[in-house]
Steps between C-alpha positions, in 0.01 A plus 500: 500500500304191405240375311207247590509271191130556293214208669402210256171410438358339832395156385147353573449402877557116539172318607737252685709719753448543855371764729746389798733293620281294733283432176823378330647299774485214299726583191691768711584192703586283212735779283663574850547076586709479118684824610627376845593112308714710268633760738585221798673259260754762406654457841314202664795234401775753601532394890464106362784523287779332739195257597478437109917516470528175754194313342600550142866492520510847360744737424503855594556581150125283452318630799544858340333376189213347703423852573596726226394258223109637613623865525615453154242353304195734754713804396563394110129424435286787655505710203400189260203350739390861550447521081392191504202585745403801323437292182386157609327629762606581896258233707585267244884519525490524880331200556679310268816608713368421780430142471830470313657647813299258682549186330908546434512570950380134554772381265739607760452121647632356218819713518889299577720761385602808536470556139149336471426827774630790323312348144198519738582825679572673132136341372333639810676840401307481203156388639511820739596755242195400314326547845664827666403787200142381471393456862545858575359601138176293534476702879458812308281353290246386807406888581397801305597711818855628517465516884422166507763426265740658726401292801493183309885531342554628894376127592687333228863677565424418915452106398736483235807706721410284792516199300866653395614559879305207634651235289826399745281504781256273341798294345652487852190377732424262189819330488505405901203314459486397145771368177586812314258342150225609736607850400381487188261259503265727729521742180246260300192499767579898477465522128182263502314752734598824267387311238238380574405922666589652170298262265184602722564857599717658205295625239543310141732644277290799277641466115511891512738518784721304322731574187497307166843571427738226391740355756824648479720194528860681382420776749396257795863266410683797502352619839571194699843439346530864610361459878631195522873562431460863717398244786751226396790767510362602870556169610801415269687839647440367881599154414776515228614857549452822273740472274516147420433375194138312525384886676645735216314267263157522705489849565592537139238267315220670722617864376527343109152330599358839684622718176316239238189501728489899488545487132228247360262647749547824326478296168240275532139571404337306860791585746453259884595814610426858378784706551332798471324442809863603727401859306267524792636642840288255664607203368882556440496648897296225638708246358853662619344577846387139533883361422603711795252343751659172385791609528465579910277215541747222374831686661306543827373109480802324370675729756377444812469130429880479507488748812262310714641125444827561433602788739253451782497145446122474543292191347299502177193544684610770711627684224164508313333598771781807536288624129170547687533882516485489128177276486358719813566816318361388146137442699545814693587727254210493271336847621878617457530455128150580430518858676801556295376451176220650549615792699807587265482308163708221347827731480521629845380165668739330288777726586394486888515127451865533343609663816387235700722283289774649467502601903412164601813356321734825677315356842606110480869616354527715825267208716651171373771457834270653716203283579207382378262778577659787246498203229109481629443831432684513169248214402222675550622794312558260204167395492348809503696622239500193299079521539434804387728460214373159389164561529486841313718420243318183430208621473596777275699294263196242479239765425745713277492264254213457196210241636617203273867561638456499864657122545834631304440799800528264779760260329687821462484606891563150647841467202632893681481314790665192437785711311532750834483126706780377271723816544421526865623156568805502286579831641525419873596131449845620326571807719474269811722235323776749382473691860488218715587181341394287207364163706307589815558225788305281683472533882590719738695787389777676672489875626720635190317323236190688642652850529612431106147355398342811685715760324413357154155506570519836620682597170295287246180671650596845525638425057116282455302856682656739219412270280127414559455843585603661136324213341236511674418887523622535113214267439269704704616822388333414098183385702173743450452729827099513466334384807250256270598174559424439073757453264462513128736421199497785234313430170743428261705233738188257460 
């Protein structure tokens, strides 16, 4: 049997929040234009890298850096821009990232190297984790409603995921027409729009939302040394192998790194991040639940980008446009994850969700050598599993946490995910390399090479679906089973 943690005080209505969407179309727009930037760069470069290889004289070694060097300083950072926001204040810290993020894209003209790219890529990194925490913190902030808080995060997880699966179809039409720069240069028009939406739609930061305690600088270096070497290691284990040298050391440091973290926050008088706060079923589930969406998202991405141009041979373009299902689903299945919620709770919607997971992972190992249409179909399963998931659980964790916290909320959901994203990709990328072969070749590949790809995919998923579905059901399991769509953090963890 469980308990509803006891209600805070509700705090006085905001004079500057909306009544709809329509009537916040303008910052709605703006937060959702800095989510998409961030979300599409992740994976906009990724079909440009031999493009970038041949222009650069880069090695392969280097064009994996141009890639994870943004993964690893996004991922390292979210918990220290979130704490940042929540004391310096949220608008403020967004639209200084923004026209950071801006302003280092149009340096991309000025780049010869293929170290000059990854120094850039790495800076962007940083530029969008100061971005990704606040823009769906400040969305929370634009509504008293908790409908119309639901629909809004529902908007800003359909543009940010499609920026996410859109990116190598983007990437692809862009580079037959235009140099790869172009790629990132579009991102600074972007981030001038967004900017220029939030500084006239998002409210002003309120000095009572905000908290006046110190910066906790040990806390926030031992947080991204942590993240950083987790996501390092990731890479390092893919790259250099598990048990070399340079990998022990990673995955060690960010455990030495994670332990110091956990026991200064414990210590320290103004913690970035209040421990106590994982004492709440809401919180600790929504977080775990939220690594397992990852999780299936990246294995399912990174997947069937192998599977569509390497296997079936088919061109970056056509293999974007194979990942419409998910964007067609994510629009579709709005009423979906709505009904759930509010017909069943967070637990049992979130648990229904996990299902969808874990069965749409069972459906591509048994669909991958037969067609496209059962890997269609497993698609759309993903996405509505992955939606209901992400949008309850985000909402939850955001407004679980005390008023003057809510940016260390968000920076807390979007770090889950780039952890589950980390694991998910690592996972399938070294199951496919020690079931099929360690250097995937160009061209046309012979019948046997196939029939071995296909059996390692069938095996990798089939491993990836037990996997998501005890992380993400775990998670779900802690979650509260009310049918309120309100979350509160207990007294005594503010």
């Amino acid at each position: 049997m469980t308990t509803t943690p006891p209600k805070l005080a509700t705090p006085e209505k905001s004079p500057h929040t909306y009544t709809s969407l329509g009537a916040a179309w303008i910052p709605l727009a703006a937060l959702c234009l800095a989510f998409f930037v961030e979300m599409v760069d992740n994976t906009l470069l990724s079909i440009a890298l031999p493009t970038i290889g041949r222009d650069l004289g880069s090695s392969t070694t280097s064009l994996q850096w141009v890639t994870g060097a943004y993964s690893l300083t996004f991922g390292g950072l979210l918990l220290t821009a979130g704490s940042m926001a929540d004391r310096l204040g949220r608008r403020r810290v967004l639209l200084v990232g923004l026209a950071v993020f801006g302003l280092l894209s149009l340096s991309v003209a000025f780049v010869s190297n293929t170290g000059e790219l990854i120094a850039l890529r790495a800076a962007l990194g940083i530029a969008a984790a100061a971005m990704a925490p606040i823009t769906n913190s400040l969305v929370f902030r634009l509504f008293d409603d908790q409908n119309l808080r639901m629909r809004a995060m529902t908007v800003m997880i359909i543009v940010g995921m499609s920026g996410f699966v859109l990116g190598p179809l983007l990437g692809g039409t862009a580079l037959a027409h235009f140099k790869w720069q172009w790629l990132l240069l579009v991102n600074a028009p972007i981030a001038l729009i967004a900017c220029i939406g939030v500084r006239l739609g998002v409210p002003a930061d309120r000095r009572e939302d905000l908290t006046d305690d110190t910066l906790d600088l040990p806390g926030a270096l031992l947080s991204v040394t942590a993240i950083g070497l987790a996501c390092y290691f990731m890479t390092s284990g893919v790259e250099n192998g598990w048990t070399s040298g340079i990998s022990i050391a990673s995955i060690v440091g960010a455990v030495a790194a994670a332990v110091a973290f956990v026991w200064h926050e414990r210590r320290t008088p103004a913690p970035m991040l209040d421990l106590k706060l994982f004492s709440n079923g809401t919180v600790r589930g929504a977080t775990i639940a939220q690594v397992g969406t990852s999780i299936a998202m990246a294995s399912i991405m990174f997947g069937l980008i192998l599977h569509f141009q390497y296997a079936y041979g088919w061109s970056p373009v056509k293999a974007g446009l194979a990942n419409l299902p998910i964007i067609v689903t994510m629009l579709l299945a709005t009423p979906v994850s709505e009904g759930l919620a509010k017909q069943f709770g967070h637990r049992i919607a979130c648990l229904i969700g996990s299902v969808f997971l874990a069965g749409s992972l069972v459906g591509l190992s048994w669909g991958v050598d037969h067609g496209y249409l059962p890997i269609a179909i497993s698609m759309v399963a993903m996405t509505v599993g992955l939606r209901t998931i992400m949008t309850i659980c985000a909402i939850a964790l955001v407004d679980a946490m005390p008023a003057n916290r809510t940016s260390i909320g968000a920076a807390l959901n979007d770090t889950a995910q780039e952890v589950g994203t980390s694991v998910g990709t690592a996972v399938i990328g070294t199951m496919i390399a020690a079931l099929v072969t360690t250097h995937l070749p160009a061209g046309a590949w012979s019948e046997s090479l196939k029939a071995t790809f296909f059996h390692g995919e069938r095996v990798t998923y089939a491993v990836v679906a037990v996997l998501v579905g005890l992380v993400a059901a775990g998670g779900a399991l802690t979650l509260t089973d009310s049918h309120s769509t309100e979350e509160h953090v207990p007294e005594e963890a503010v």
